[in-house]
ROSE-4610 file (N, C-alpha, C; in Angstrom, 1 decimal, always signed):
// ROSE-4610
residu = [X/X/X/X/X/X/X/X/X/X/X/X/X/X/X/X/X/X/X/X/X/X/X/X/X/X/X/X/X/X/X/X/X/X/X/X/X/X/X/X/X/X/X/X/X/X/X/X/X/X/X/X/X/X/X/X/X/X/X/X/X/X/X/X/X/X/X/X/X/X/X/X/X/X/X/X/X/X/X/X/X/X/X/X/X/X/X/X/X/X/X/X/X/X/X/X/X/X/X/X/X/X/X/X/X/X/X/X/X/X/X/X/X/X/X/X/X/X/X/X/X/X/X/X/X/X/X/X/X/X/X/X/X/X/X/X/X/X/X/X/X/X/X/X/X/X/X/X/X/X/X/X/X/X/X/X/X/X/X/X/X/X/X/X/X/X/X/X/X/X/X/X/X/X/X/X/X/X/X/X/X/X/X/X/X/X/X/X/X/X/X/X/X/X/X/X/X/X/X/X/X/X/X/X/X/X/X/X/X/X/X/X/X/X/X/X/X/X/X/X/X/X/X/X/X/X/X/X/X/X/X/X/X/X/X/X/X/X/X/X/X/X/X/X/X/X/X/X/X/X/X/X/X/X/X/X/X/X/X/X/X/X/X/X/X/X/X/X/X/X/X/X/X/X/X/X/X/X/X/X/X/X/X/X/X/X/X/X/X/X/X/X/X/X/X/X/X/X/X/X/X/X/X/X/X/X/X/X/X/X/X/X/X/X/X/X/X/X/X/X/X/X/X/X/X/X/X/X/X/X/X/X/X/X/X/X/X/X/X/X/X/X/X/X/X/X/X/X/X/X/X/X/X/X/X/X/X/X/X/X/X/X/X/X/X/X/X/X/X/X/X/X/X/X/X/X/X/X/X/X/X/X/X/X/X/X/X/X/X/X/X/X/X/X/X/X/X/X/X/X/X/X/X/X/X/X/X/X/X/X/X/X/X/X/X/X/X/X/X/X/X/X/X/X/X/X/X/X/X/X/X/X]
num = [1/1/1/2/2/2/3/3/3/4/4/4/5/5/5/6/6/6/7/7/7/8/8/8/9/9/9/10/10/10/11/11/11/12/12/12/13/13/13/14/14/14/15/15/15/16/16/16/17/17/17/18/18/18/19/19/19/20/20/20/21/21/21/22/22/22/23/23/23/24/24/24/25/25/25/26/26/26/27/27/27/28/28/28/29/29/29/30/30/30/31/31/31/32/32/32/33/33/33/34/34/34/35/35/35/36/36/36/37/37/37/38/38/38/39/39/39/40/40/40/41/41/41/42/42/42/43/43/43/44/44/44/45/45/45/46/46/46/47/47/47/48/48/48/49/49/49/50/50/50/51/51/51/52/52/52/53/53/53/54/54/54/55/55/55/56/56/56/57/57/57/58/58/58/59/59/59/60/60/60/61/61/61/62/62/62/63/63/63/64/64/64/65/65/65/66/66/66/67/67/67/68/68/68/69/69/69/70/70/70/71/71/71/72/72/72/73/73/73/74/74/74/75/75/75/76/76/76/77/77/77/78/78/78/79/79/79/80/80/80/81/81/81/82/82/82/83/83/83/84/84/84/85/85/85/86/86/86/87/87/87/88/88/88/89/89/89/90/90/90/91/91/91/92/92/92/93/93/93/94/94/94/95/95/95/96/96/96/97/97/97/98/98/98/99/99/99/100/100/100/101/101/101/102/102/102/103/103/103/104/104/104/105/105/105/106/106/106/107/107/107/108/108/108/109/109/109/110/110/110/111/111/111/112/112/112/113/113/113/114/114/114/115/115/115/116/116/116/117/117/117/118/118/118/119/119/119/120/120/120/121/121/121/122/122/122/123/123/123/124/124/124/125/125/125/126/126/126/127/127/127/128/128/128/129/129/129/130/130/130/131/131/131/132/132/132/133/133/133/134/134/134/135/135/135/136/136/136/137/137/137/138/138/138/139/139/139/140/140/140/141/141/141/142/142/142/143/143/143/144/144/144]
x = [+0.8/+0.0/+0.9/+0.2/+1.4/+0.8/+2.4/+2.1/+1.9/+0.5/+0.8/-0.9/-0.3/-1.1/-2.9/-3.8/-5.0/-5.3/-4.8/-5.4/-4.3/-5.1/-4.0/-3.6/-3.7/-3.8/-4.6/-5.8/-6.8/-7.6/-9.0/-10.0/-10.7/-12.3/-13.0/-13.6/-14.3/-15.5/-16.3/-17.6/-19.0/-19.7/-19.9/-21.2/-21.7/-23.0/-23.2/-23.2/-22.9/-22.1/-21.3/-20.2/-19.1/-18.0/-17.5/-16.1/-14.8/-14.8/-13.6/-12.9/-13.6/-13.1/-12.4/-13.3/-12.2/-10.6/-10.0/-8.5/-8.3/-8.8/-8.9/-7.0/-7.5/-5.8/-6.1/-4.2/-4.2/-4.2/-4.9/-5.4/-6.6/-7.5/-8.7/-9.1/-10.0/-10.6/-12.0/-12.3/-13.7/-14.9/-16.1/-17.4/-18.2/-18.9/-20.2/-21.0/-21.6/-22.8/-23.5/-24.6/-25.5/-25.0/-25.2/-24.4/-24.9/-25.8/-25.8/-25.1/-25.2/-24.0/-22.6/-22.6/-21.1/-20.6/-21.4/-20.8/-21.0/-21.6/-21.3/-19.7/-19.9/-18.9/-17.4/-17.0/-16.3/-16.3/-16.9/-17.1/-16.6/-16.6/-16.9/-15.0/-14.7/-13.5/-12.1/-12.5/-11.8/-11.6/-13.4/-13.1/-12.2/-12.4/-11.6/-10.1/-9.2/-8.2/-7.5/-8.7/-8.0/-7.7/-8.0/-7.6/-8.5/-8.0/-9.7/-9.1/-10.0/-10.0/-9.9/-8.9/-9.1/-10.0/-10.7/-11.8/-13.0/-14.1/-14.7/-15.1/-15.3/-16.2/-17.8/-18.3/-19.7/-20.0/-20.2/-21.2/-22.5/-23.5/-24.7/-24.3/-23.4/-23.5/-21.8/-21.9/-20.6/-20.2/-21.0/-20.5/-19.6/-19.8/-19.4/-17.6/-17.4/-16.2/-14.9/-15.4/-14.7/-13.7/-14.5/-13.9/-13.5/-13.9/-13.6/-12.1/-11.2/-10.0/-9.8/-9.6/-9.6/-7.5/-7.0/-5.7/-6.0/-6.8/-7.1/-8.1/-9.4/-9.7/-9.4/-8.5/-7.7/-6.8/-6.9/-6.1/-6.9/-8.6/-9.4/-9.3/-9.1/-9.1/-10.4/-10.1/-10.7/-11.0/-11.7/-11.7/-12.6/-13.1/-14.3/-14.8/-16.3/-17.2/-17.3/-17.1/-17.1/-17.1/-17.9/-18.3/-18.2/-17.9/-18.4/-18.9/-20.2/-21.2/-21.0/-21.7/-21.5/-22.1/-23.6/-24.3/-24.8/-25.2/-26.0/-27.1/-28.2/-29.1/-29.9/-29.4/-30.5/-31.5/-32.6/-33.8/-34.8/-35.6/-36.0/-37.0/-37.6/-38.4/-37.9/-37.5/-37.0/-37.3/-38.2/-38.4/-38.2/-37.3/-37.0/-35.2/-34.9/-33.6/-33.0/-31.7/-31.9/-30.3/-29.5/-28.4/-27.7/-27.0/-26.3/-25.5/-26.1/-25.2/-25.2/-24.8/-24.3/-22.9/-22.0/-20.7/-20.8/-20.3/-19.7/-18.3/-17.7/-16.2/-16.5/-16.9/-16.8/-15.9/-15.6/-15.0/-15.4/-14.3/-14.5/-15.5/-15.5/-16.4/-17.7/-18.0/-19.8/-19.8/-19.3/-19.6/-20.8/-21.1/-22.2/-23.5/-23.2/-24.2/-25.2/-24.2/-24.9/-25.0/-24.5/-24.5/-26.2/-26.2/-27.6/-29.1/-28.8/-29.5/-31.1/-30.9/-32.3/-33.0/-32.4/-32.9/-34.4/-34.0/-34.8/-35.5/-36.6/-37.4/-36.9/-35.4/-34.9/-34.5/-34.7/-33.8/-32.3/-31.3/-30.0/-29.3/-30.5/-29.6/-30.3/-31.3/-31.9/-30.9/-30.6/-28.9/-28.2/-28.0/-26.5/-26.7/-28.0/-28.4/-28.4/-29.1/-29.7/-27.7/-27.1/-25.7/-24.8/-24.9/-24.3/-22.6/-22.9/-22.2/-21.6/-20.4/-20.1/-19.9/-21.1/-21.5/-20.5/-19.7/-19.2/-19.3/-19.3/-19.3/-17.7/-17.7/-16.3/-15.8/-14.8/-13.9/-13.7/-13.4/-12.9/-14.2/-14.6/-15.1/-14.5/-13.2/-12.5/-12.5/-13.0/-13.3/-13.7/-14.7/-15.4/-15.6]
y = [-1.2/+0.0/+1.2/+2.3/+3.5/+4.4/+4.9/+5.9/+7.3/+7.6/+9.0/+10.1/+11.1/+11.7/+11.9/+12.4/+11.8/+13.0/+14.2/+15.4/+16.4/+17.0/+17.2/+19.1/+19.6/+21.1/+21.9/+21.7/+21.9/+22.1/+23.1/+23.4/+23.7/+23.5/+23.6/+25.1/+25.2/+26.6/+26.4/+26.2/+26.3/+27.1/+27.9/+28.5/+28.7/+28.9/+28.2/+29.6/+29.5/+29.9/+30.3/+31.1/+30.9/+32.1/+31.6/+32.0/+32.7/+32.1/+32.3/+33.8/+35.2/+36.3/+36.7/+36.0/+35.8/+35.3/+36.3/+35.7/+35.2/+33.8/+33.0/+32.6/+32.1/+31.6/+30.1/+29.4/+28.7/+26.9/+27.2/+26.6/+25.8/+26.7/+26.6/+25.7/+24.7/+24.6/+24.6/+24.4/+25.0/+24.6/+24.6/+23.6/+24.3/+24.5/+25.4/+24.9/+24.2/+23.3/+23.9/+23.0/+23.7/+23.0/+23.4/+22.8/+21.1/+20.3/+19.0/+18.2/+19.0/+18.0/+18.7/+19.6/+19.7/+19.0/+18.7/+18.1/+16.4/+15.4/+14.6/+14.7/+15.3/+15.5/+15.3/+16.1/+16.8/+15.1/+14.4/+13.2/+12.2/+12.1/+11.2/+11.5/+13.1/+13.0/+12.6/+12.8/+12.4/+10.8/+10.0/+8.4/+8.0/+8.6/+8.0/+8.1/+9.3/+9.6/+9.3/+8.8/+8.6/+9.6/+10.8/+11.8/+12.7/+13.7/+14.6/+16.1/+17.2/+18.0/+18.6/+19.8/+20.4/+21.4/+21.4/+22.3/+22.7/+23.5/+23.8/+25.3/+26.1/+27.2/+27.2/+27.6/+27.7/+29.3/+29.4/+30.7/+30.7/+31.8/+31.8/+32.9/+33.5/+34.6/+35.2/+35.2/+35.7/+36.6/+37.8/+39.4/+39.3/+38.2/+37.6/+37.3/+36.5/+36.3/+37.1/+38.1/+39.1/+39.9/+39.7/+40.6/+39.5/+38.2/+37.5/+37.3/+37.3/+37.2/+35.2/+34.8/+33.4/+32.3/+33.4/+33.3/+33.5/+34.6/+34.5/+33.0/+33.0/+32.4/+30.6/+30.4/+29.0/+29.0/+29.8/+30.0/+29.2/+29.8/+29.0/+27.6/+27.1/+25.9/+25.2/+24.0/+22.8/+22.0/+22.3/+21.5/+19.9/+20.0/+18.8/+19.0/+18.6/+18.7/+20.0/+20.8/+22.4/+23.4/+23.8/+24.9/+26.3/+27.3/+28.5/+29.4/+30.3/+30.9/+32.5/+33.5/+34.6/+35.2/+34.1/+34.9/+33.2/+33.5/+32.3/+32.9/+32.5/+33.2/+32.5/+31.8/+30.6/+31.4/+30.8/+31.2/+29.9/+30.1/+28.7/+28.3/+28.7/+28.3/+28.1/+26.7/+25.9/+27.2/+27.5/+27.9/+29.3/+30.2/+30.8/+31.5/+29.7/+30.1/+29.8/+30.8/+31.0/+31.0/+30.7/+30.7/+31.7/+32.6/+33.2/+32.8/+31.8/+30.8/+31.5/+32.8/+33.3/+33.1/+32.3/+32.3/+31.7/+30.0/+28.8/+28.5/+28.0/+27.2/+26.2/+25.0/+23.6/+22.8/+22.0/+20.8/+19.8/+19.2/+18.2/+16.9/+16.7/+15.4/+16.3/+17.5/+18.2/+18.6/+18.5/+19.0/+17.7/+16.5/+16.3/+16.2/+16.2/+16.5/+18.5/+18.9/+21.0/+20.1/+19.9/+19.6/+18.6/+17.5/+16.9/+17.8/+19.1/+19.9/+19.7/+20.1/+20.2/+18.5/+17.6/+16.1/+16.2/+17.0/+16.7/+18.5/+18.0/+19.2/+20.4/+19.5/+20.7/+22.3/+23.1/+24.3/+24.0/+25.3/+24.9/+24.9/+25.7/+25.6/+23.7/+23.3/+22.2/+21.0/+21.4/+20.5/+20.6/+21.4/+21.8/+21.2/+21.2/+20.6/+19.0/+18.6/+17.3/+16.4/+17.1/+16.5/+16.6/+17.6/+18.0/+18.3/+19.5/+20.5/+21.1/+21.7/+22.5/+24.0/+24.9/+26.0/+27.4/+28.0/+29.2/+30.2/+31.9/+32.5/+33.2/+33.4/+34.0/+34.9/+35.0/+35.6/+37.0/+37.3/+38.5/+39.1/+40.3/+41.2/+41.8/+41.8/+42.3/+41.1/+39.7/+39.1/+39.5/+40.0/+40.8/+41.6]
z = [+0.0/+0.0/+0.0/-0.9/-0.8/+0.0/+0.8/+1.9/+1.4/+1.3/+0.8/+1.9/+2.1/+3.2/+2.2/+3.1/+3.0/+2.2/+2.7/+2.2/+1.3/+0.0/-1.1/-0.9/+0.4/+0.2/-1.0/-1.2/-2.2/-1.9/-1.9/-1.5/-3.3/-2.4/-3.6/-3.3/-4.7/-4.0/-5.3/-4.9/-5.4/-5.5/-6.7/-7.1/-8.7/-8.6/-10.2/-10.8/-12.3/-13.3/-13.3/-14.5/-14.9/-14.0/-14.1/-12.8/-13.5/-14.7/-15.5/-15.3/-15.1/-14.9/-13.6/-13.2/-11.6/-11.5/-10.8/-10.2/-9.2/-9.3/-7.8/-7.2/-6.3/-6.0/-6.8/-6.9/-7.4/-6.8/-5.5/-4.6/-4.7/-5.4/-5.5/-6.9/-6.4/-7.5/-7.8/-9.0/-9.0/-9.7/-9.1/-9.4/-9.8/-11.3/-11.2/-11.1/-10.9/-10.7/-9.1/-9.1/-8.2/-7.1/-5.3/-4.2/-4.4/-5.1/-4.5/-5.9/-6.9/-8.4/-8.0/-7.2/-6.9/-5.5/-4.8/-3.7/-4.0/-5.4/-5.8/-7.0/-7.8/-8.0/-8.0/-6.3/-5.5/-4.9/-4.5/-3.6/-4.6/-5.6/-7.1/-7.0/-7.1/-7.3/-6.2/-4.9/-3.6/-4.3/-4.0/-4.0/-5.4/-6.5/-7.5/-7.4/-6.4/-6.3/-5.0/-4.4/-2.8/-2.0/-1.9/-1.6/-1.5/-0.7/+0.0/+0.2/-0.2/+0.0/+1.5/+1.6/+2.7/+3.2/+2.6/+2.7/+1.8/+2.0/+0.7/+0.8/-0.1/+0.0/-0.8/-0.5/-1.0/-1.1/-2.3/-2.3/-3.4/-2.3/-3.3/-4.6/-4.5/-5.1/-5.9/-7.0/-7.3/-7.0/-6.6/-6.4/-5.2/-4.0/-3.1/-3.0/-4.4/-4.6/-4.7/-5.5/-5.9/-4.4/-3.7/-2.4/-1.2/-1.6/-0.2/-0.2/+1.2/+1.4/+1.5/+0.7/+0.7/+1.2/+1.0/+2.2/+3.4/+4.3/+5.3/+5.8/+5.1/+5.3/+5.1/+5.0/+4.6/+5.8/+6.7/+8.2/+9.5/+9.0/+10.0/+10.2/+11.5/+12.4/+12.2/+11.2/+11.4/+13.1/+13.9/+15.2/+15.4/+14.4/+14.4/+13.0/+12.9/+12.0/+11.6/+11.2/+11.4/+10.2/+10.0/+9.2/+9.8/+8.3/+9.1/+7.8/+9.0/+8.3/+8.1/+7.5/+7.6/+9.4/+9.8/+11.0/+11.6/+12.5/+13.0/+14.2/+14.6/+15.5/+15.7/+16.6/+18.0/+18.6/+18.6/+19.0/+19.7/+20.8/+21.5/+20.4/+19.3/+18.0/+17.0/+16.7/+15.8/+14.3/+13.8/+12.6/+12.4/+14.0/+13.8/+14.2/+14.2/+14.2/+12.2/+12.3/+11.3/+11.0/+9.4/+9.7/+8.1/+8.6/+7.6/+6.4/+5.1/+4.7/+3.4/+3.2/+1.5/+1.1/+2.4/+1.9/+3.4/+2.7/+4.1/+3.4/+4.6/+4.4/+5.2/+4.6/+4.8/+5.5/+6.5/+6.5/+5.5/+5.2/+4.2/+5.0/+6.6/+6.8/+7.0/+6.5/+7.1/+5.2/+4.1/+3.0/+2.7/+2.6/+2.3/+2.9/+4.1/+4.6/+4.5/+4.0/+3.4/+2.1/+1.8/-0.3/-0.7/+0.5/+0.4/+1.2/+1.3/+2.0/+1.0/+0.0/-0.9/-0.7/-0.1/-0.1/+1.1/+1.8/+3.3/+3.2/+4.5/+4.7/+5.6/+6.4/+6.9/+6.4/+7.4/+7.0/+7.1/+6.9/+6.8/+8.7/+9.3/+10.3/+11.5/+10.7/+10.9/+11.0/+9.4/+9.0/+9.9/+10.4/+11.2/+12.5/+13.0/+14.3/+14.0/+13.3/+13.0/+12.8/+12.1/+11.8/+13.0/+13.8/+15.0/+14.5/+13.3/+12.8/+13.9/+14.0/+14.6/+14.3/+13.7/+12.9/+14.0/+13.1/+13.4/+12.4/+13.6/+12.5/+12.0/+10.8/+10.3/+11.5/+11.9/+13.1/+12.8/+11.6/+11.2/+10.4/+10.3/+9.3/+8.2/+8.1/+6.8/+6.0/+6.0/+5.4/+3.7/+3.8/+2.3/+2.4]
């Protein structure tokens, strides 16, 4: 068996259509498809290669990209299952907690469980409960 480490310093980022004018880092690779044919995909491509991404980004929105600092954020601490959101807001009424997700950075073991989000009747912060996510929000503001 060959000894080779599990994870390839590679991150994905997801959002649908074209990206090409963007000057992403060269870190990054990139999915336009919608979050649940990219997070097959992305899964399709780990198991064929043996190897797993260190992270993912997700965005709803391209305008999004243009300004996010994605060296900073490639600093945040993987501690568990752990994602992180733009806001998050617990409330004792399930249908009124609610979670800021226009721009997530994924751990690679919580990316299908957000990616199969459209499968179930959960909301997204439902997901994060039901999976027992460890949901944070981005640390910095100069983020975007």
């Amino acid at each position: 068996m060959e000894d080779k480490k599990l994870f390839n310093n590679r991150y994905t980022l997801t959002c649908k259509g074209t990206l090409d004018e963007l000057n992403l880092p060269t870190y990054i690779d990139v999915y336009n498809y919608s979050a649940p044919i990219s997070g097959f995909k992305i899964n399709q491509f780990q198991i064929d290669n043996d190897i797993m991404y260190n992270g993912h980004f997700i965005f709803k929105s391209q305008s999004d990209i243009k300004e996010f600092d994605f060296d900073q954020a490639i600093k945040l601490p993987f501690t568990g299952i752990d994602l992180y959101v733009m806001s998050i807001y617990h409330h004792g009424e399930y249908l009124k907690c609610d979670v800021g997700d226009s721009i997530m950075f994924v751990d690679p073991w919580a990316l299908p469980a957000i990616t199969t989000l459209s499968r179930t009747p959960d909301t997204m912060y439902g997901t994060i409960m039901n999976h027992r996510l460890n949901a944070k929000v981005f640390p910095f503001k100069s983020l975007i």
